[in-house]
C-alpha positions, 0 to 999 in steps of 0.5 A: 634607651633614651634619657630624657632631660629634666627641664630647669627652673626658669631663670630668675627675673629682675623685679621690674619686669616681673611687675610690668608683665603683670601689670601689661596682663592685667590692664593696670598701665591702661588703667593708669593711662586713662586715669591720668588722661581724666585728671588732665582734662579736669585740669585743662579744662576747669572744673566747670566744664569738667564736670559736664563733660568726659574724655573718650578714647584718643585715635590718631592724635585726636582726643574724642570728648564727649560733652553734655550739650551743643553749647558747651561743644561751641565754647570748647571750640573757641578754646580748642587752642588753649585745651590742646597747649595745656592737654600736650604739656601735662601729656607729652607722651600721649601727642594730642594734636586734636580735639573732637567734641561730641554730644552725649550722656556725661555721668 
């Protein structure tokens, strides 16, 4: 007769990689992620123009902003250079080397 073996507890784990598993599984650190994307905008951005426009999604470098109407696009273009300088050293580690701007509905 075969004996079967009991399998053991899992190990312990360190704290920190508990909660990093926990927050990955959730969707908290891109949460977090685009929280800190949002205050950075405001931030380069001003509160003026903040306030009609929103950041989308970032692809490939490219920071995609969604904006209230084609005048404000043409301003951000003029200070396209500015936005970005600002955007790469309050992000680092998001590497926005563009922006596009879009019109759309900013709530």
């Amino acid at each position: 007769m075969a004996v079967k073996r009991i399998s053991s507890p899992r190990e312990p784990q360190a704290i920190g990689s508990l909660l990093s598993e926990l927050m990955a599984r959730h969707g908290y650190a891109r949460l977090q992620s685009r929280q800190a994307l949002e205050r950075a905008w405001r931030e380069a951005a001003g509160p003026l123009v903040a306030q009609y426009s929103r950041v989308g999604k970032i692809s490939r470098g490219t920071l995609e902003v969604v904006v209230a109407n084609s005048t404000l696009i043409q301003e951000l273009g003029f200070q396209k250079e500015s936005l970005l300088a600002t955007l790469a050293e309050l992000l680092p580690d998001e590497q926005i080397k563009n922006l596009r701007f879009r019109a759309g509905r900013v709530e």
